[in-house]
Phi, psi and omega in degrees: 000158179309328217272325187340309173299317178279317150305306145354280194287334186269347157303309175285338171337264197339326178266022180262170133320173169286326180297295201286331170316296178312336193263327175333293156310319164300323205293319206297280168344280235236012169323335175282343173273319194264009148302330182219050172232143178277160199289296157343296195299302198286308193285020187235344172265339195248012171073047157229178199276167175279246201313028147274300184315293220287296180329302170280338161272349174283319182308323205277340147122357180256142181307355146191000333313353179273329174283339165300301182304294197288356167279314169323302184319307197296330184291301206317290210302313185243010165273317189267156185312162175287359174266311163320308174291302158332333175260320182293311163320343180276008186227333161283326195229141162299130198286301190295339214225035192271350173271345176279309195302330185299301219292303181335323188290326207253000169274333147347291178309317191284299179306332166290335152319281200304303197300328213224037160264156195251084202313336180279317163283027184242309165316313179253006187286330223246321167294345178267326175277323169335305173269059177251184182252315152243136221228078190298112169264118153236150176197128175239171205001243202272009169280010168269005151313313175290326170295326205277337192278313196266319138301345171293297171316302167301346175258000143279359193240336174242182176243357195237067167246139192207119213261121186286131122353148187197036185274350178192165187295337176281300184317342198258326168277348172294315178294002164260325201303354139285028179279176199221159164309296195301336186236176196238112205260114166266139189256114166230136175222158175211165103035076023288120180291153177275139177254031189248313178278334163279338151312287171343285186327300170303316168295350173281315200262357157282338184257028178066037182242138182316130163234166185232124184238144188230096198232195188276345200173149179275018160279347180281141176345312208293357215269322171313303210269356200265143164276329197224148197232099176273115193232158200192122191289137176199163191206161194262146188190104212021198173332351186252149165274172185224090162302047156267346135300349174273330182282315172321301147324345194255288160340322166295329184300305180308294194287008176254334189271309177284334187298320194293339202245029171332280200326303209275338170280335175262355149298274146030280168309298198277008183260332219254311156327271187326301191299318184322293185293359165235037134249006173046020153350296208215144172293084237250317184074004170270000000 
């Protein structure tokens, strides 16, 4: 688990140096400040040398302090409060210079995707929902924006889609409990994960139904319970997460379920017109 590091450090105390104590307890402390200080930096906040830090994260078994720093990152990511991100975020971005900084990141987010995507669980991710018999969506809080996006779509390309609920933990199993070995449970959780889309989960795969988890790693919660894993990079920006690479991904997902299913989405589609247009559905511009 992410949390891993931070246990780590508080087992191993005893065994540091006086030096290596200090960055330890920063780490402990103060991980969320200290996920985004350069090796310079975190030894000019705890009085040690840059190559003490660089030194001490190599001791801890990772190959250099920047793999120290993204573990750190990781914490960060699914531990702090939204006020905690808030602050951090007041240390990351320039007041004046926040849409560069943003958009950057997040075209940033999409090219690691694409680079560290795995086209075979992506394949089969689009074969499992093809045969399913029911095809169970969930997302609570703002990945349920994504759920909500992806059941919109699938349900022009299928007829047996069913979007869970996610106002309480009872709602999301009264909409499961009939599920089945024949159908298929999608998952999307990013950082803080929800523990309500891994209940679910866990209850899908006791009862032998395929799941599809669609998160940030194959360190997230969700990865026990998922048979095919869609991984799609995200990050915080200040209080918002910030998912356009997971929605960028999901799109890829949509537009690959309809090339398979052409005919029957474009019967669909020319049925979906008409009503739209004689129901004044959209503004037509005529």
């Amino acid at each position: 688990m992410k949390t891993d590091i931070i246990v780590r450090l508080r087992q191993e105390m005893p065994s540091f140096s006086k030096g290596q104590k200090k960055i330890a307890t920063f780490l402990i402390d103060h991980f969320d400040k200290a996920s985004y200080l350069t090796a310079a930096k975190l030894g000019a906040e705890v009085g040690v040398s840059e190559s003490t830090v660089v030194r001490f994260a190599s001791q801890l078994g990772f190959s250099g302090y920047p793999q120290l720093q993204k573990a750190l990152q990781d914490v960060s990511r699914n531990m702090l409060t939204a006020v905690q991100r808030m602050e951090v975020a007041s240390s990351k971005f320039d007041v004046d210079d926040v849409p560069n900084k943003v958009l950057h990141s997040d075209i940033e987010k999409i090219r690691k995707t694409l680079e560290e995507m795995d086209k075979n669980d992506f394949d089969r991710a689009v074969d499992s929902i093809i045969g399913a018999k029911r095809i169970y969506i969930i997302g609570t809080g703002s990945s349920s924006a994504l759920a909500n996006f992806l059941a919109f779509y699938l349900n022009h390309i299928f007829d047996n889609v069913k979007l869970v609920g996610s106002t309480s933990s009872g709602d999301i199993f009264e909409s499961i409990i009939s599920i089945d070995s024949d159908d298929i449970l999608i998952g999307l959780s990013f950082p803080r994960y929800s523990k309500r889309t891994v209940s679910a989960m866990r209850y899908a795969s006791e009862k032998n139904v395929k799941v599809i988890a669609i998160t940030d790693s194959k360190s997230s919660p969700l990865s026990e319970f998922a048979d095919n894993m869609l991984i799609a990079r995200s990050d915080m920006a200040s209080f918002v997460d910030s998912l356009v690479a997971p929605l960028s991904l999901i799109n890829a997902l949509i537009v690959s379920l309809g090339l398979r299913r052409k005919d029957e989405v474009s019967k669909k589609l020319q049925k979906l017109e008409q009503f739209w247009e004689e129901y004044e559905v959209y503004d037509s511009n005529k």
